[in-house]
NUVO-573872 format. One record per residue (C-alpha): x, y, z; residue in three letters. Coordinates in steps of 0.25 Angstrom, whole numbers, plus 5000, padded with zeros to 4 digits. Layout:
<rs>
XYZAla...
</rs>
This chain:
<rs>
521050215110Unk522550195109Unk522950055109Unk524350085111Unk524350175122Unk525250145135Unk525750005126Unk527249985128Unk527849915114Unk527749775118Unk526149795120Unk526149875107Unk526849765101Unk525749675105Unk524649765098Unk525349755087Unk525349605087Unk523949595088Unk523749675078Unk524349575067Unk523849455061Unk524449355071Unk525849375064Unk525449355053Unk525949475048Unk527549525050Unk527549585062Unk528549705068Unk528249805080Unk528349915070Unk527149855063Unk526449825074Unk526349955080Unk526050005065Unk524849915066Unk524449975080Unk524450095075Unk523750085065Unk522850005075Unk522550135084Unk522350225072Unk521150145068Unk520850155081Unk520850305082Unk520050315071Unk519150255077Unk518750305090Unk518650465088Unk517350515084Unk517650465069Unk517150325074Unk515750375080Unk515450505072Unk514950415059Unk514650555052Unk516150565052Unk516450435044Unk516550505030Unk517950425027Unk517650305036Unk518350245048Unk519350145051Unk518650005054Unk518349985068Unk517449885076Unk516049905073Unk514749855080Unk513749795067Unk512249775073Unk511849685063Unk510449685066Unk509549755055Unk509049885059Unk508049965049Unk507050065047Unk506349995035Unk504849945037Unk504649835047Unk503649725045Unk502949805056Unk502749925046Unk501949825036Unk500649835042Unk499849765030Unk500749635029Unk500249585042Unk498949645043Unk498349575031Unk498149425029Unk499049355019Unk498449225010Unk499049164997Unk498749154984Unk499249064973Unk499249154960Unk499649294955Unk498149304951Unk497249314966Unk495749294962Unk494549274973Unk493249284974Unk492249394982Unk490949374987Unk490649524985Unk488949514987Unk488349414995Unk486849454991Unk486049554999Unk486649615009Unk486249755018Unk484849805018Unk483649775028Unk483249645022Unk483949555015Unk482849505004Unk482749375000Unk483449295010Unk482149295018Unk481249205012Unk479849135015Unk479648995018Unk479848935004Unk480449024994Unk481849024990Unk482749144993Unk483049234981Unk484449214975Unk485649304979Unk486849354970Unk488249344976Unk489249414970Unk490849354969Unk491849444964Unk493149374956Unk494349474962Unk495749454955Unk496849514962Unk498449504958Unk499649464966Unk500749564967Unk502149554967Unk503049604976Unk504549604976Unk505749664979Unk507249634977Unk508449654986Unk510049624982Unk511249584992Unk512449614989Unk513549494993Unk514349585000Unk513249645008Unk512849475013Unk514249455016Unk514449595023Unk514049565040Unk514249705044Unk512949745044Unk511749685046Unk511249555037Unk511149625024Unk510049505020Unk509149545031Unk509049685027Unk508849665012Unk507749555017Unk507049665025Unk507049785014Unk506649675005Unk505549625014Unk505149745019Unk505049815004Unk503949714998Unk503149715012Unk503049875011Unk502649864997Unk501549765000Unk501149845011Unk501049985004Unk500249914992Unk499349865002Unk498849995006Unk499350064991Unk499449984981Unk498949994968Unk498949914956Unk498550024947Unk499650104949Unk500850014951Unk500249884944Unk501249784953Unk500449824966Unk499349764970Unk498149874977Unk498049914990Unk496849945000Unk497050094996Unk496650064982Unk495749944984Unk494850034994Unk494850144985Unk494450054972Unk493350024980Unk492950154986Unk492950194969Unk491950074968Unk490950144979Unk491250064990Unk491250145004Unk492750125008Unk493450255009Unk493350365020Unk493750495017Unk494450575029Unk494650685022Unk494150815029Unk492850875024Unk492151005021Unk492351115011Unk493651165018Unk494451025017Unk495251055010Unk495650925006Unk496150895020Unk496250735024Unk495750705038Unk496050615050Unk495150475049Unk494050505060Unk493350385071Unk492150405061Unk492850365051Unk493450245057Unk491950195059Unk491550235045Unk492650155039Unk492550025050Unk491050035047Unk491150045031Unk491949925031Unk490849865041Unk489749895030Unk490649825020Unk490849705030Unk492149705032Unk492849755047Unk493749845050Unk494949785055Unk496049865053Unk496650015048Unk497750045040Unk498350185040Unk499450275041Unk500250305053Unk499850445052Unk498350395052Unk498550335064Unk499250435073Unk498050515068Unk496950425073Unk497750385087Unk497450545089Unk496150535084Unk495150415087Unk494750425102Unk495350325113Unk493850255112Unk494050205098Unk495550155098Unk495950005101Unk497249955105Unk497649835099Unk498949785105Unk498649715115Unk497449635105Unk496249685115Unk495449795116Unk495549905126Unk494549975131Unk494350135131Unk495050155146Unk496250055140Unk496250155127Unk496450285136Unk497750245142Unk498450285129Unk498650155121Unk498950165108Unk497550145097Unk497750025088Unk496450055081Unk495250095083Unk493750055085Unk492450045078Unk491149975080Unk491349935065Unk492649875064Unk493049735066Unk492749635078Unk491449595075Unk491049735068Unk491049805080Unk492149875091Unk493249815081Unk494549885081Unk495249905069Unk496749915073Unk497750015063Unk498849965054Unk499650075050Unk500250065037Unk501550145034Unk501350165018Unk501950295022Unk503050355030Unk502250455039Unk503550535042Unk503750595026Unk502250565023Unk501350595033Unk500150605028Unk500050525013Unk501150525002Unk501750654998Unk502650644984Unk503550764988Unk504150654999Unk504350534990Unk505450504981Unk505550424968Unk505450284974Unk505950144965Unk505950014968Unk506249934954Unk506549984941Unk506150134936Unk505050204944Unk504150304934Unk504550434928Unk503450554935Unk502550624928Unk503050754922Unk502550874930Unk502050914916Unk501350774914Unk500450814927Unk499150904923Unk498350934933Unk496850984930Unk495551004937Unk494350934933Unk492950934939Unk492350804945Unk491150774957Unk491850674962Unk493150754967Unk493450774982Unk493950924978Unk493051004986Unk493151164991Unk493951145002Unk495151084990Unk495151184981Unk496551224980Unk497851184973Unk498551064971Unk499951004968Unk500050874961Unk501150784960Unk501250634952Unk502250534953Unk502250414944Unk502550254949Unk502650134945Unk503049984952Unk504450034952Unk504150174960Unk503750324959Unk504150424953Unk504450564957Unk503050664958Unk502950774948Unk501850894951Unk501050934940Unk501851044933Unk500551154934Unk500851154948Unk499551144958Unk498151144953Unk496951224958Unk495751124961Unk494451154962Unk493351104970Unk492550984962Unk493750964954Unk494750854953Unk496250844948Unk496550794934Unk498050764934Unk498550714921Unk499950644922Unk500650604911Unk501750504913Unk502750474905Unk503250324909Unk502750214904Unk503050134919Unk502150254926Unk501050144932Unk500450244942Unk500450404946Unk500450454962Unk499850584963Unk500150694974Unk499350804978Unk499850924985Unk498950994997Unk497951094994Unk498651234990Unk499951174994Unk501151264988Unk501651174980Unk502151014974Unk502950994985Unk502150904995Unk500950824986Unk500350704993Unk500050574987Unk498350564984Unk498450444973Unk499150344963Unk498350334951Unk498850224939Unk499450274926Unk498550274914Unk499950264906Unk501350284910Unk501550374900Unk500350464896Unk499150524904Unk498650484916Unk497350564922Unk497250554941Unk496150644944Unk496250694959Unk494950704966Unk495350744979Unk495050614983Unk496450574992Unk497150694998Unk498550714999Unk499050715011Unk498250615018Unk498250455022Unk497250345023Unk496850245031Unk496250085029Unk495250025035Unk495049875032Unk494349735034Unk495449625037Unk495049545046Unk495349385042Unk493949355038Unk493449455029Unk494549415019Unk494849555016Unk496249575013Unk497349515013Unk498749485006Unk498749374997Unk500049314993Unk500549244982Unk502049234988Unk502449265001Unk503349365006Unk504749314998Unk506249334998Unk507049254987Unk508449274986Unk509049274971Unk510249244967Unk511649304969Unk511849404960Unk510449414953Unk510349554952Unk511949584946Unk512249594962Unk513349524969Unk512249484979Unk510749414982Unk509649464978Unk508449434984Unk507049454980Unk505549474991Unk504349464985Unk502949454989Unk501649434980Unk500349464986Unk499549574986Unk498249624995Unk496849554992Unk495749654998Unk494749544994Unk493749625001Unk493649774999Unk492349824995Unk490749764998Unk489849784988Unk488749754995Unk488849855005Unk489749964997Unk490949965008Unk492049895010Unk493049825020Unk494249925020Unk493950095020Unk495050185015Unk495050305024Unk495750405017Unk496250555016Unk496850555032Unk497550675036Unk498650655046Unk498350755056Unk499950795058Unk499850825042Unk500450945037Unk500050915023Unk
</rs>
C-alpha cells in the first residue's frame, strides 16, 4: 500500500509528525517526508511476494509485524508413546542395593496324588521342603542434562524456552527407561539395568518353556520369520497358565499389530474402550480389536482378554521389520562413543554344532556387520573384510572381533539375508558383551534370531501376582543448577530418575514355565527384507 497516495502536504505533514518521537526530535517538513519515505519503502518491501515466499529470504527482510504462536508445538515422543511407564506398577525402595525374598517351591505340586498330605487317623504328616530364594537386584541411574542460555529465558519471541528444554529433558530419560525395559542389558552396557528380552531369554537358557518360535518351518524355510498365529496366542496364554501366572497383557511392535488386526478372526478380538466386552454380532460391525481372547488368559483363567500395548522401541517407517545397521548413524549421548571394529578384525568361520538352527532350507551366503557400543553410544558397523560366508547346514557362525578400545563394553551384530548381493542392508539379530575392549571376542551365530524380523511379549501383571513392577529409589526429578555451571551464560538444569524393572517372578520351577513367553522371529507381512 502507499501511505501517501491522494495526501495533500498538510496531511503528509501530519504522517510525518507521527512518525517522530513526540518532538523530541528536531523536526522540519523536509525531514518528515524523509521519514515517510522511508516509512513506504519498508513497507514495499514487505508486501510483494518476498514477504510470503520464505524460500526467497536468503538476505533477510525488513522488520514488519509478526504474529508468534507461543504455544509449543513438537514432533518428539508424547507421554502417550511411553507405553511401559504407565502400564506397570511403581513402589519405592530405600537403598541402591534391592534385596527380597522368593518362595520358589512350596512342596508337592502337580501329579495324581499329592503324597503325604493324606494321613490316617493318628500319624503325623511327613515333612515338606520349601525352597526361598535370596534375589539381589541394583538401582540404576538415569540422568540427563539440558543448559539455557540467558538470552534465550529473556528472549519472549518464541515459545517458553523452559518448557521446551523441560520436555526434551523429560521425555529423553523416559524413552530410555522405556527402551531398557524391553532391551536392556546389563552385560552389555553395565549402566542399564536388563529388560524382559534378556530376562526371558536367560530363563529359556535355563530350560524353562517361555519362548515361541514363529518362524516358518520345513526344509525349504529358508530362514523366513513368520506371522504369530491364534494357536500360538493359546500356547503362550496357556504356558503362562502352567506357570501360574495370567496373561494380562501383549507388548509388540506396531507392525505386529497391523499383522494380527488382518489376521485373528472377528470371534476372538475384544474391544476395550468402552471397559465392557462385546459380543460376536457388536465385533462385526468394524470396531477396532484391542486384544484378543483365550480360554487361558486372565479373568479367572478363563475368556480373559489380554489387551495390546504397543511399544515404539523402533520407528516402523525406516525400520519395518527389526534393526537394520545400514539406516543407523553413529549416535552420542555423553562423552566419546567406541571406536568399530576393523573390517580386518571381523573373521567369520564355520563351525559344526547340534544345537544350531541352520537347516537345509539356509544353506547359502551371508553378510555380517558389527558395530561396537558403550554407555556413551555406537559406533559405526564394519562388515567383515572376507565379504559373505557360505554356511552350511548343521553349522554355526564363529565371528571373531577383535576391538581395539579399551571403552568397547559390548558388540551388535547384523546379518544380512540369505544370498543377498551384498553389505548394504544387514539386520540386527543380537548384542553380545565384550570379553575385552581391546582383544578378542568370540559370538557364535546359531541362527537362532533372524534378521529382519520382530517379537512380541506376553506377560503376567496383574496387581496381585507381584510380577513386575518398577521400583524406585528417586522419583522422576528436575534440579535446576546454578548459573553458569557448565562455563554457559545460562541455567543448567539436571532430570534424573533411579529405578529399574524388578521381574520378581519370571520363571516356576516347579512346573518348568514361566509368567511372561517371548514370541519371537515375526515377519511383517508387508516386508520386503
Amino acid at each position: 500500500m502507499n501511505i501517501l497516495a491522494h495526501k495533500d502536504y498538510d496531511a503528509v505533514q501530519e504522517i510525518a509528525k507521527s512518525l517522530l518521537d513526540e518532538g523530541t526530535m528536531y523536526y522540519t517538513p523536509e525531514r518528515g517526508m524523509m521519514k515517510s519515505m522511508d516509512m513506504q519503502k519498508a513497507l514495499d518491501a514487505t508486501t510483494t511476494t518476498s514477504m510470503t515466499d520464505l524460500s526467497q529470504l536468503t538476505g533477510g527482510r525488513a522488520i514488519t509485524i509478526e504474529n508468534i504462536d507461543t504455544d509449543l508445538k513438537s514432533t518428539v515422543a508424547e507421554q502417550k508413546q511411553l507405553r511401559l511407564w504407565n502400564l506397570f506398577p511403581h513402589s519405592p525402595i530405600y537403598a541402591v542395593l534391592d534385596q527380597y525374598m522368593l518362595l520358589s517351591s512350596q512342596g508337592q505340586l502337580g501329579g495324581h496324588h499329592s503324597y503325604g498330605v493324606f494321613t490316617n487317623e493318628s500319624s503325623f504328616p511327613t515333612s515338606k521342603n520349601v525352597t526361598l530364594a535370596r534375589k539381589v537386584d541394583t538401582t540404576k541411574f538415569l540422568r540427563d542434562m539440558r543448559d539455557l542460555t540467558h538470552v534465550l529465558d529473556v528472549s519472549k519471541t518464541f515459545a517458553d524456552a523452559h518448557t521446551i528444554l523441560n520436555k526434551a529433558g523429560a521425555m529423553t530419560v523416559l524413552e530410555a527407561s522405556e527402551k531398557a525395559s524391553v532391551f536392556g542389558n546389563s552385560d552389555v552396557i553395565p549402566n542399564e539395568f536388563d529388560g524382559l528380552y534378556k530376562k526371558i531369554q536367560t530363563a529359556k537358557a535355563a530350560g524353562y518353556d517361555v519362548v515361541i518360535d514363529c518362524r516358518k518351518t520345513g526344509a525349504a524355510s529358508g530362514s523366513e520369520g513368520g506371522q504369530i498365529s491364534e494357536g500360538q496366542l493359546d500356547l503362550g496364554a496357556n504356558n503362562i497358565m502352567q506357570g501360574l501366572g495370567a496373561a494380562t497383557h501383549m507388548l509388540m511392535p506396531n507392525t505386529v499389530k497391523q499383522d494380527l488386526n488382518e489376521i485373528l478372526p472377528m470371534s476372538r478380538r475384544v474391544n476395550l474402550g468402552g471397559g465392557q466386552q462385546l459380543d460376536v454380532k457388536q465385533l462385526m460391525g468394524g470396531l477396532p480389536m484391542a486384544g484378543f481372547m483365550s480360554d487361558f488368559a486372565y479373568n479367572g483363567w478363563g475368556d480373559g482378554s489380554v489387551p495390546h500395548f504397543k511399544f515404539v522401541t523402533q520407528i516402523d517407517k525406516y525400520l519395518p521389520s527389526g534393526e537394520s545397521a545400514s539406516s543407523k548413524a553413529p549416535t552420542v549421548a555423553v562423552g566419546t562413543a567406541p571406536t568399530a571394529p576393523l573390517a580386518a578384525g571381523i573373521v567369520l568361520a564355520n563351525v559344526a554344532d547340534p544345537a544350531t538352527e541352520f537347516s537345509t532350507g539356509d544353506l547359502g551366503d551371508y553378510f555380517y556387520r558389527v558395530s561396537a557400543v558403550n554407555a556413551n553410544g555406537e559406533s559405526i558397523a564394519n562388515a567383515a573384510a572376507a565379504g559373505a560366508i557360505t554356511v552350511l547346514a548343521g553349522n554355526k557362525v564363529r565371528l571373531t572381533i577383535t576391538g581395539a578400545d579399551a571403552t568397547i563394553t559390548g558388540y551388535r551384530i547384523f546379518r544380512s539375508a540369505m544370498n543377498a548381493s551384498d553389505d548394504s542392508d544387514c539386520r540386527w539379530i543380537m548384542d553380545v558383551a565384550a570379553t575385552v575392549g581391546v582383544g578378542d571376542t568370540i559370538v557364535y551365530d546359531l541362527n537362532s534370531v533372524l534378521p529382519g524380523t520382530s517379537i512380541a511379549i506376553l506377560m503376567t501383571n496383574a496387581p496381585e501376582f507381584g510380577a513386575i513392577d518398577y521400583r524406585q529409589l528417586l522419583p522422576f526429578v528436575r534440579i535446576p543448577l546454578a548459573f553458569g555451571l557448565n562455563s554457559i551464560v545460562g541455567w543448567p538444569y539436571l532430570y534424573m530418575l533411579y529405578h529399574y524393572l524388578r521381574v520378581s517372578k519370571m520363571e516356576n520351577e516347579q512346573t518348568g514355565f514361566g509368567y511372561h513367553i517371548l514370541f519371537k522371529n515375526i515377519r511383517y507381512s508387508k516386508s520386503t527384507f
